[in-house]
C-alpha atoms as a printed R data frame, in Angstrom:
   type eleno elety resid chain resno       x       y       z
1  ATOM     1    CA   UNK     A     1 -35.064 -47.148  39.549
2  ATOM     2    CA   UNK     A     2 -32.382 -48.369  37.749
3  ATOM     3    CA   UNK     A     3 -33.684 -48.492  34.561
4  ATOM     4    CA   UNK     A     4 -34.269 -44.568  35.292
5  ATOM     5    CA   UNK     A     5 -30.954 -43.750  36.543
6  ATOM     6    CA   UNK     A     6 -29.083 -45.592  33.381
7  ATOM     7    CA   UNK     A     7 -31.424 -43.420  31.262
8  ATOM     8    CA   UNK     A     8 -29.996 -40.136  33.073
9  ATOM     9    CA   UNK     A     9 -26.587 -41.342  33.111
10 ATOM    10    CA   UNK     A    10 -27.406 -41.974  28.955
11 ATOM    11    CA   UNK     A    11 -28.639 -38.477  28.682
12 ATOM    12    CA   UNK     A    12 -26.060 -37.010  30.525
13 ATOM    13    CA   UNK     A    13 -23.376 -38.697  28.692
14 ATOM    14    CA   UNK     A    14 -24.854 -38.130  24.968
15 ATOM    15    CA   UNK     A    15 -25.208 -34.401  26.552
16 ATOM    16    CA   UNK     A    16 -20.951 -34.341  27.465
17 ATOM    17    CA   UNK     A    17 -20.591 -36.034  23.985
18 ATOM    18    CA   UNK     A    18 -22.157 -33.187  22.219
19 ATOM    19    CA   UNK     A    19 -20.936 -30.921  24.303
20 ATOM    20    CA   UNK     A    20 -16.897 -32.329  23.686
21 ATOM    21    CA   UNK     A    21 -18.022 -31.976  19.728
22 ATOM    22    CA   UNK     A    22 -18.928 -28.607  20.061
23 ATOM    23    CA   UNK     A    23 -16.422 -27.425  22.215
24 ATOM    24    CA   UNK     A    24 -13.849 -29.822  19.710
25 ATOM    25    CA   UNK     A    25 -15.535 -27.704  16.335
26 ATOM    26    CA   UNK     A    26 -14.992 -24.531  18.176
27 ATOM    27    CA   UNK     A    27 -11.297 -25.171  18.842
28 ATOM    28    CA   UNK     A    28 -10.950 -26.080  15.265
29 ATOM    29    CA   UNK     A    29 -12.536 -23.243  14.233
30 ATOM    30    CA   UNK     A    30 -10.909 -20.669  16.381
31 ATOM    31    CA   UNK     A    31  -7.110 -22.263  15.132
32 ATOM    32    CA   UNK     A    32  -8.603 -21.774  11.486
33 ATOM    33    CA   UNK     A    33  -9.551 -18.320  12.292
34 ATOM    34    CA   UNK     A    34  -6.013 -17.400  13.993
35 ATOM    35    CA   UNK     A    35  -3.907 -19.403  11.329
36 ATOM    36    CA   UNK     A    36  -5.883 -17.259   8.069
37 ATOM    37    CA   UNK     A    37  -5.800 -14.270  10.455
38 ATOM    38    CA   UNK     A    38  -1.754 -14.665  11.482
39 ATOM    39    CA   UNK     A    39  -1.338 -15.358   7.233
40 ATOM    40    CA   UNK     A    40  -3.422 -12.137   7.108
41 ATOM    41    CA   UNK     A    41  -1.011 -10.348   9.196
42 ATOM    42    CA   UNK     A    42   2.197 -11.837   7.774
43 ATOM    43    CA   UNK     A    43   0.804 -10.735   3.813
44 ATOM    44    CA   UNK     A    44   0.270  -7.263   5.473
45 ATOM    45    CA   UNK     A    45   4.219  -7.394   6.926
46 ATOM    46    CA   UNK     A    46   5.214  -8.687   3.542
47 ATOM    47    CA   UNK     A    47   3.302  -5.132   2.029
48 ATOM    48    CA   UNK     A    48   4.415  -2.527   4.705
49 ATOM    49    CA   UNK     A    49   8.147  -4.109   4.065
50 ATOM    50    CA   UNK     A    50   8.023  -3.990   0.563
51 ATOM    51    CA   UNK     A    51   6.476  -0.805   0.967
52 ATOM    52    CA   UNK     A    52   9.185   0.656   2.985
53 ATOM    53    CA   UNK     A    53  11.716  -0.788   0.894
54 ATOM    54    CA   UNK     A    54  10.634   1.498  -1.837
55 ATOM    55    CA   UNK     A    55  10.355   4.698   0.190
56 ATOM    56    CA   UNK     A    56  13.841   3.739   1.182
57 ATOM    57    CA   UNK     A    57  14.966   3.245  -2.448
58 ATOM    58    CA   UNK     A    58  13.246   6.996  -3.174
59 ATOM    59    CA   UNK     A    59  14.736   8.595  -0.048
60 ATOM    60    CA   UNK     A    60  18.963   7.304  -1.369
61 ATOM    61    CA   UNK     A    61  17.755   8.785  -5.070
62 ATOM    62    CA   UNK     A    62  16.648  11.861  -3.688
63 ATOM    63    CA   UNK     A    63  20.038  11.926  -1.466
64 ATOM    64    CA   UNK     A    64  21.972  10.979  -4.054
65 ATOM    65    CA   UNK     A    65  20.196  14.165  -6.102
66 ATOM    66    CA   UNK     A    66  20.879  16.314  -3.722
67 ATOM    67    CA   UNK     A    67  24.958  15.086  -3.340
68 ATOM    68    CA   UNK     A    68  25.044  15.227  -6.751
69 ATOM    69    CA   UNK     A    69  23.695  18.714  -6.885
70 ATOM    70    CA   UNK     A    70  25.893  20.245  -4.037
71 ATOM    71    CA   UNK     A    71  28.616  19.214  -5.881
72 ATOM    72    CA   UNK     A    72  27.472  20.934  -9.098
73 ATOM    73    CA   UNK     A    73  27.119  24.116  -6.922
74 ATOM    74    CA   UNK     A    74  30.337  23.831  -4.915
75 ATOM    75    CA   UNK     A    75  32.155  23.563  -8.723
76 ATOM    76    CA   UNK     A    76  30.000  26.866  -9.623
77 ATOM    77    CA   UNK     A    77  30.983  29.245  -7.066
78 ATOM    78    CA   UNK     A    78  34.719  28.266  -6.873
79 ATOM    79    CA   UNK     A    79  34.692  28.726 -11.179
80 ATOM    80    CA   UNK     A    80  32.931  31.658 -10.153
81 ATOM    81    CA   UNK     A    81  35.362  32.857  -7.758
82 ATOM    82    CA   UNK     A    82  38.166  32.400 -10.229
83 ATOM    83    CA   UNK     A    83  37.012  33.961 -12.640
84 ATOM    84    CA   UNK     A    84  36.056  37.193 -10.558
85 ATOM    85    CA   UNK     A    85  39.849  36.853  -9.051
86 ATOM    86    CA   UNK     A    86  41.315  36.757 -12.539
87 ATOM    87    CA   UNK     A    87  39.489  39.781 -13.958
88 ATOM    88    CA   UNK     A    88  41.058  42.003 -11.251
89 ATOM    89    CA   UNK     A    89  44.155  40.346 -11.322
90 ATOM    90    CA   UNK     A    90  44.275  41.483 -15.192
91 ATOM    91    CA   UNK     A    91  42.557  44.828 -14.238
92 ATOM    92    CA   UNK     A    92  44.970  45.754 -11.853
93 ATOM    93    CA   UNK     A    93  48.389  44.227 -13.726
94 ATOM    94    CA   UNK     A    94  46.875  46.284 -16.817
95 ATOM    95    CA   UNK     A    95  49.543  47.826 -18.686
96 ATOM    96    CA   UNK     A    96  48.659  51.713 -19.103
């Protein structure tokens, strides 16, 4: 009867041995799995931020185009004006 119950308590403990390898392999492999999947997600930060960066760099040009260009057109229409004024200015202090 001993003999018997030393074999079971064998068994069993060879079984909880395995078992605590397993379980141990599975925990090792589930870190492994989260640390290449959090370097995953940090490579895809490191793209959407570099990303945006440009898009930001392409949004100042384009406001800096369009600055640039208001000004252009705000020196236009007051050369414009000016010259309009001064051709009926001398128009209407013509000598006859």
């Amino acid at each position: 009867m001993e003999k018997k119950d030393q074999s079971v308590r064998s068994q069993v403990a060879i079984r909880c041995a395995k078992a605590a390898i397993l379980l141990y392999a599975l925990a090792n492999r589930h870190s492994k799995a989260t640390i290449n999947n959090e370097d995953e997600e940090k490579e895809m930060l490191k793209r959407e931020i570099e990303d945006l960066k440009v898009e930001m760099a392409r949004e100042r040009m384009k406001t800096k185009k369009i600055n640039l260009c208001s000004l252009v057109e705000v020196a236009l229409q007051v050369s414009v004006v000016l010259f309009v004024s001064s051709f009926f200015l001398m128009l209407a202090f013509k000598p006859n």
